[in-house]
C-alpha positions in Angstrom: 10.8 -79.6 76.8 13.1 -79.5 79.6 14.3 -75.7 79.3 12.8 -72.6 79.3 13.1 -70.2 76.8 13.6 -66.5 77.3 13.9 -63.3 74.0 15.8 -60.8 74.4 13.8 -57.4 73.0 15.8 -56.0 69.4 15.6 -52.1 69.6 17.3 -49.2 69.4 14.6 -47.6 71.7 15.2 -47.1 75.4 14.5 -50.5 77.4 14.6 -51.8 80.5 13.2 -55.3 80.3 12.9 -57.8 83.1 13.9 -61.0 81.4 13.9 -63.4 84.2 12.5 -62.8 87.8 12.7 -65.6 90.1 13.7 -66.8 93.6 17.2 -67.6 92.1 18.6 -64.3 89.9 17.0 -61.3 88.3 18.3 -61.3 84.4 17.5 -57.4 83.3 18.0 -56.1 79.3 18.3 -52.8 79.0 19.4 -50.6 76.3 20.1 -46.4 76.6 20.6 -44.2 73.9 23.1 -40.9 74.5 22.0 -38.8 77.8 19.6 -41.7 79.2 19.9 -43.7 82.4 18.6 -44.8 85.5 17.2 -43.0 88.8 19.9 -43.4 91.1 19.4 -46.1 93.7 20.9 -48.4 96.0 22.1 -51.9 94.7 19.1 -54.5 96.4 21.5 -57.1 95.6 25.1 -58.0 94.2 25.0 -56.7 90.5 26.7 -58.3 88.0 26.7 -55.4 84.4 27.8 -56.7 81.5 28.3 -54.3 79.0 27.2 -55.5 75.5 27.6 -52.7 73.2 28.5 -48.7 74.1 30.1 -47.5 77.1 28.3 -46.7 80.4 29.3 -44.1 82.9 28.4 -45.1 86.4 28.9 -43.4 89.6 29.1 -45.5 92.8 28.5 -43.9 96.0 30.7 -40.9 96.4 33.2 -41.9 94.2 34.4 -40.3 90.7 32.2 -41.2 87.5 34.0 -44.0 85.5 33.8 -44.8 82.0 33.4 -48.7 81.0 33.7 -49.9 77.6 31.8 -53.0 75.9 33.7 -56.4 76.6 33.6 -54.9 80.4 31.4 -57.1 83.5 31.5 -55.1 86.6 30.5 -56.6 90.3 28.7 -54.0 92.3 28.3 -54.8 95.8 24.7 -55.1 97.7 23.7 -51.6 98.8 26.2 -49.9 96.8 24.6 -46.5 95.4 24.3 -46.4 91.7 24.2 -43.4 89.2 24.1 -45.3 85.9 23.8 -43.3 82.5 24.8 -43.0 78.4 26.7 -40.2 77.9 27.9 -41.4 74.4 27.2 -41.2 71.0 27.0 -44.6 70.8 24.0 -47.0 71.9 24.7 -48.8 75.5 23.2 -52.2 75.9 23.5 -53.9 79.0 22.6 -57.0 80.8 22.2 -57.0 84.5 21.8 -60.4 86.7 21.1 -60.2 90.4 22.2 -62.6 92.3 20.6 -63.7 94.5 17.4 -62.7 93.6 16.6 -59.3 96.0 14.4 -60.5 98.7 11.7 -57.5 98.1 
């Protein structure tokens, strides 16, 4: 078999699950139910958010807290500071690649 085969976790269950991790991208599943999210941090690459299901609020750097709905793929720069969190009813589910892979 030529490819490798990665499974994506089915939950409704706060995730954050590191799909793929190697010296090319970081491939990250995570799913938030209503008031969960992230510690804020600083973006150790570019981030590329797809958002699968829910909307996510996300704060970067100083700016104003935005609202993104499912169907949405954001690019974050590297070093951008992040405050990522569910603030809806709904479930979010996201998938986050890296690219490149964050040296550290």
């Amino acid at each position: 078999m030529i490819e490798k085969v990665f499974k994506l976790t089915k939950t409704e269950n706060k995730i954050i699950e590191k799909v793929i991790q190697d010296e090319n991208i970081h491939y990250v599943h995570m799913i938030l139910n209503k008031d969960e999210g992230l510690p804020e941090h600083f973006a150790n690459s570019t981030v590329y958010m797809t958002i699968v299901s829910g909307s996510v609020s996300i704060k970067l750097n100083d700016g104003e807290v935005n609202l993104y709905k499912n169907g949405t793929v954001l690019k974050i720069p590297f070093e951008t500071k992040m405050n990522v969190f569910n603030r809806q009813d709904e479930i979010l589910e996201l998938i986050v690649v890296k690219a490149p892979a964050p040296k550290k």
